[in-house]
matplotlib code that plots the C-alpha trace (Angstrom):
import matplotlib.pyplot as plt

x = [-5.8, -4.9, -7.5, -6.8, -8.5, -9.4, -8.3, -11.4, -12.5, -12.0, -15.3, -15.8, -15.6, -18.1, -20.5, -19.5, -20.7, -23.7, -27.1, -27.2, -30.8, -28.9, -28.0, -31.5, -33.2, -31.3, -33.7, -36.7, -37.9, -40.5, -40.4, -38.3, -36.0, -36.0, -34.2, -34.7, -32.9, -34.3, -38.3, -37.3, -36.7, -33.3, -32.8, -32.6, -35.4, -37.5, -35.6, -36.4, -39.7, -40.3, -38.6, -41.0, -43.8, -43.1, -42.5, -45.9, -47.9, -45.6, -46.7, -50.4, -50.4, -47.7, -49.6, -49.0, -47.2, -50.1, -47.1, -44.5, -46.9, -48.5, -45.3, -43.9, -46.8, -46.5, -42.7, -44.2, -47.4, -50.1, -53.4, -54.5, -56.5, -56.5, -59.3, -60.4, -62.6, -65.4, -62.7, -62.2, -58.5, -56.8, -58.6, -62.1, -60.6, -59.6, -62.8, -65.3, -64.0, -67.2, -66.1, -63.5, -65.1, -66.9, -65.8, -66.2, -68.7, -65.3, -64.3, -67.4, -67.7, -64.2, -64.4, -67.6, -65.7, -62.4, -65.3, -63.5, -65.7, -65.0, -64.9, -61.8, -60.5, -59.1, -58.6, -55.7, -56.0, -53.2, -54.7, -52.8, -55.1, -53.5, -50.2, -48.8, -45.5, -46.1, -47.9, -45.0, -42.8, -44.4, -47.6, -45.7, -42.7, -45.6, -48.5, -45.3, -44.7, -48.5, -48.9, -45.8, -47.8, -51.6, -52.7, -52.2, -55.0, -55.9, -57.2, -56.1, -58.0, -56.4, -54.9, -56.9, -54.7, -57.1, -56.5, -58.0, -59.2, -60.7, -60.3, -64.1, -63.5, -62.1, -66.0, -67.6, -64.1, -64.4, -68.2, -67.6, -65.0, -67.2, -64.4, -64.7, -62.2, -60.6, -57.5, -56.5, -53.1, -53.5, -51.1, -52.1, -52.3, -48.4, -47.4, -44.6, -41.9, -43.7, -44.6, -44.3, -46.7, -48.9, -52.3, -53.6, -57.6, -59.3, -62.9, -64.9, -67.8, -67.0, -70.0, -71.0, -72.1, -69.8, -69.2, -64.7, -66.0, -66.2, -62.9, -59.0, -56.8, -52.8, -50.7, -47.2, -45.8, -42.6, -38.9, -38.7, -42.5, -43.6, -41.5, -43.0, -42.7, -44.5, -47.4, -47.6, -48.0, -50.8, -52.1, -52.8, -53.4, -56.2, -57.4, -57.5, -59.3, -62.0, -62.4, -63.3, -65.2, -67.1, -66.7, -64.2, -64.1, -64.7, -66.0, -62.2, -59.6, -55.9, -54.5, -51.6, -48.5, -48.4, -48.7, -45.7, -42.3, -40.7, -38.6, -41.4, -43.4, -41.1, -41.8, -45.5, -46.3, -49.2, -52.2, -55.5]
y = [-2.1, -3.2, -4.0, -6.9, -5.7, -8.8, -9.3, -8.7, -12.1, -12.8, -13.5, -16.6, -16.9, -19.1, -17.1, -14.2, -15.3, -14.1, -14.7, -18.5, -18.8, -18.6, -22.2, -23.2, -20.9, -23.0, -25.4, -23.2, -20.7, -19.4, -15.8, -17.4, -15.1, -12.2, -10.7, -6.8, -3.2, -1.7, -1.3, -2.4, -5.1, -5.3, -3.6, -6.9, -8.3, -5.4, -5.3, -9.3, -8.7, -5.8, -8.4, -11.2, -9.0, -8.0, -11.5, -12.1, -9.5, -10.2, -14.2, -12.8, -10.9, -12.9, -14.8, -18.3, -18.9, -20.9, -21.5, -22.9, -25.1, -26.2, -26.4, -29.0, -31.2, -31.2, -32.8, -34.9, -36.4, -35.0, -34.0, -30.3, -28.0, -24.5, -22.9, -19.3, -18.6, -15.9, -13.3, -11.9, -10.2, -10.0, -7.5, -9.2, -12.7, -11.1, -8.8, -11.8, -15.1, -16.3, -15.9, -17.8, -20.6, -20.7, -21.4, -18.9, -19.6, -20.2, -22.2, -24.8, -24.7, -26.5, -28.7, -30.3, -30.6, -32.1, -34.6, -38.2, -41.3, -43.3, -41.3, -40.7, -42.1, -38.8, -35.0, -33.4, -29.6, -27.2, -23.6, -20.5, -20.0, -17.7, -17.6, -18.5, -18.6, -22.0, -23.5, -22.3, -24.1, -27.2, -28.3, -30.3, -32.2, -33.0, -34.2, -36.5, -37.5, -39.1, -39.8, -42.6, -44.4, -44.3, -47.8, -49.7, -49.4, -45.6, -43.4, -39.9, -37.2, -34.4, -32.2, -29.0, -25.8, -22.9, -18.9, -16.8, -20.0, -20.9, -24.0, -24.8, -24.4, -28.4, -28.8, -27.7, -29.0, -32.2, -32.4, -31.3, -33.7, -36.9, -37.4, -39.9, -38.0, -34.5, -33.1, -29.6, -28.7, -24.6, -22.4, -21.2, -18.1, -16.7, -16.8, -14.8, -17.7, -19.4, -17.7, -20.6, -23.4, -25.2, -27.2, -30.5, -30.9, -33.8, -34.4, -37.3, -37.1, -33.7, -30.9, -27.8, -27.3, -29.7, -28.3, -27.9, -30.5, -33.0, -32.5, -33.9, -31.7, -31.9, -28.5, -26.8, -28.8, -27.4, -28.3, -26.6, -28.2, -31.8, -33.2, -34.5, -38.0, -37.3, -35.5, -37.7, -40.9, -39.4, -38.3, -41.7, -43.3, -41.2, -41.3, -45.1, -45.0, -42.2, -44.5, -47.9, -45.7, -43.7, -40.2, -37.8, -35.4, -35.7, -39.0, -40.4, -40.7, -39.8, -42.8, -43.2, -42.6, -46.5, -47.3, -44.9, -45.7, -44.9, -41.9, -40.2, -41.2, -40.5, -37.2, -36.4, -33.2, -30.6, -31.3, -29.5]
z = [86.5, 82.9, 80.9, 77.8, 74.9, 72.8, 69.4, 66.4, 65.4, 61.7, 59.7, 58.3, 54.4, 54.6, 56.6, 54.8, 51.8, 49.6, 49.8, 51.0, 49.3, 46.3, 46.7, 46.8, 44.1, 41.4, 41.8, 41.1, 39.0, 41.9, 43.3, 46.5, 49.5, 47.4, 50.4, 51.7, 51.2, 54.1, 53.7, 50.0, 47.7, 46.6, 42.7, 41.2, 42.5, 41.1, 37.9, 37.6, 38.2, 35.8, 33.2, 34.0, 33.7, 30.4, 29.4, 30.3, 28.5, 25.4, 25.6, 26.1, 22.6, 20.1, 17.6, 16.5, 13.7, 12.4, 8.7, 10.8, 12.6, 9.7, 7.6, 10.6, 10.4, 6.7, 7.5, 9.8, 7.0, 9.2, 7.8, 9.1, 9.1, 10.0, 11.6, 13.5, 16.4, 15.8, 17.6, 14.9, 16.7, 19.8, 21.3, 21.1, 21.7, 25.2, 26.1, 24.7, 25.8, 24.7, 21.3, 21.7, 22.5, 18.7, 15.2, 12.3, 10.3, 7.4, 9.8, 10.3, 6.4, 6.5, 8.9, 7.8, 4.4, 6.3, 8.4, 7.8, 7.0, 9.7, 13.3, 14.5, 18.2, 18.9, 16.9, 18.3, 18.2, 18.5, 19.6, 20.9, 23.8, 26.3, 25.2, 21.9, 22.9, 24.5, 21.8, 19.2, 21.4, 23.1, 21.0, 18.5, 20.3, 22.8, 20.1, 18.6, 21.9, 22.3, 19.0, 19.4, 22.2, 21.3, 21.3, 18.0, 15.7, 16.7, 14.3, 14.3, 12.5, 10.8, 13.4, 13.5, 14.6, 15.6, 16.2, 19.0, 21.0, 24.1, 25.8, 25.2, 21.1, 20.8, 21.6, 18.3, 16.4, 17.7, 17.5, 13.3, 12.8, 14.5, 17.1, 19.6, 22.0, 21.1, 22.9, 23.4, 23.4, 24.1, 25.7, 29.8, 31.4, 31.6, 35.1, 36.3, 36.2, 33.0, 30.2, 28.1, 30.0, 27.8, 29.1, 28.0, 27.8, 27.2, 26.3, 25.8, 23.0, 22.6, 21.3, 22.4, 25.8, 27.3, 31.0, 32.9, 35.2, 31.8, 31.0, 32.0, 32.2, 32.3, 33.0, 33.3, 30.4, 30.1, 30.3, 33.4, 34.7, 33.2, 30.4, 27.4, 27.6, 31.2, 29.6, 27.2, 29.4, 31.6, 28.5, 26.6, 30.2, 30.5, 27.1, 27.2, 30.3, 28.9, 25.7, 28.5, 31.0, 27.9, 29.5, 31.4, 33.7, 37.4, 36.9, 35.4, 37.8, 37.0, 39.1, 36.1, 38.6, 39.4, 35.9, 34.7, 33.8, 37.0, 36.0, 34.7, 37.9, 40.6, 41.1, 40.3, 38.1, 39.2, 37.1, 37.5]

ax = plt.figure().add_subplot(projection="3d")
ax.plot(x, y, z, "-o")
ax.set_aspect("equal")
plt.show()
């Protein structure tokens, strides 16, 4: 009895080829299919993730160039000031958040000195927060962005840019500077796909002892997350709406999408 062997079946190029999540991970910059060597991730995965790491502790500990920032806004003709939490480094400002979230005394002496007549709609602060990298990089083009569409007639204080600072430190700046509103441009927590994501928080009658659940807040503003033109829409939508309702927080809606240009609202950003 002959037996017919059958002839090997050529592989298909196309099923043959590489990693086909490869495709698909273009179009994010999450930890996606990192695929398997054995019990193992592949070398580099680890190596990527190692990187990322790094990138994260780096954005934790860089401080803001608080000359370049203030040197822009000079370009721009936009009053500043610079203040300082009472962290008095790094290693404080991340052992005693609560430190963070109050001025040096330096710092109160200049604000009450930098206090304009008439109350300002809104003080715009540009802070480090939890990465520096993000404010370097994103604070300003964003803070142009809104400043472009704030309702005719606004008045914005002088743009305060603070060191070592806690969300909750726009409270006692805005408070000093009689602001009706203040808004918190700070850099977030690095994640390991975003080192550079800076938040938005918005407070209405700002002091001290104002509580998360009375502020707005707008996050992942990045070229990679919300664009600025985005942030900036949801931004003055809900600043208008804070001025009308008179307060923020849980108690003001972000229902802006409807309202939006609709390339900015066709694909709604996170916010928290």
């Amino acid at each position: 009895m002959t037996v017919k062997r059958q002839a090997p079946v050529s592989p298909d190029p196309a099923a043959a080829e590489a990693d086909p999540w490869q495709r698909l991970r273009r179009f994010t910059r999450a930890r996606i299919a990192l695929g398997r060597t054995g019990h193992s991730q592949p070398t580099d995965a680890v190596l990527a993730f190692g990187l990322a790491h790094a990138q994260a502790r780096d954005a934790v500990h860089l401080a803001l160039d608080v000359g370049a920032v203030t040197a822009t806004l000079d370009a721009a003709g936009l009053a500043h000031a610079t203040v300082h939490s009472a962290a008095p480094d790094r290693e404080h400002y991340l052992r005693r958040p609560d430190l963070g979230r109050r001025l040096d005394q330096a710092s109160r002496a200049r604000l009450d000195a930098a206090r304009p007549q008439q109350p300002p709609d809104v003080v715009f602060v540009i802070a480090d927060g939890l990465s520096a990298l993000a404010t370097q990089r994103h604070a300003l083009p964003l803070l142009q962005a809104a400043r472009d569409r704030l309702p005719q007639g606004w008045l914005i204080g002088p743009v305060v840019v603070a060191e070592q600072s806690r969300v909750a430190l726009g409270d006692e700046i805005g408070e000093r500077l009689g602001a009706r509103q203040v808004v918190m441009l700070i850099g977030e927590r690095p994640g390991l796909s975003s080192p550079d994501s800076l938040g938005i928080y918005l407070t209405h009658a700002p002091r001290v002892g104002r509580t998360d659940a009375e502020r707005n807040c707008i996050s992942n503003v990045r070229p990679e997350g919300l664009s600025y033109a985005q942030a900036a829409e949801r931004l003055v939508f809900l600043l208008c709406g804070a001025a009308a309702l008179g307060r923020s927080g849980v108690d003001l809606k972000d229902d802006s999408a409807p309202a939006l240009p609709a390339a900015a609202a066709a694909t709604p950003p996170p916010t928290r």
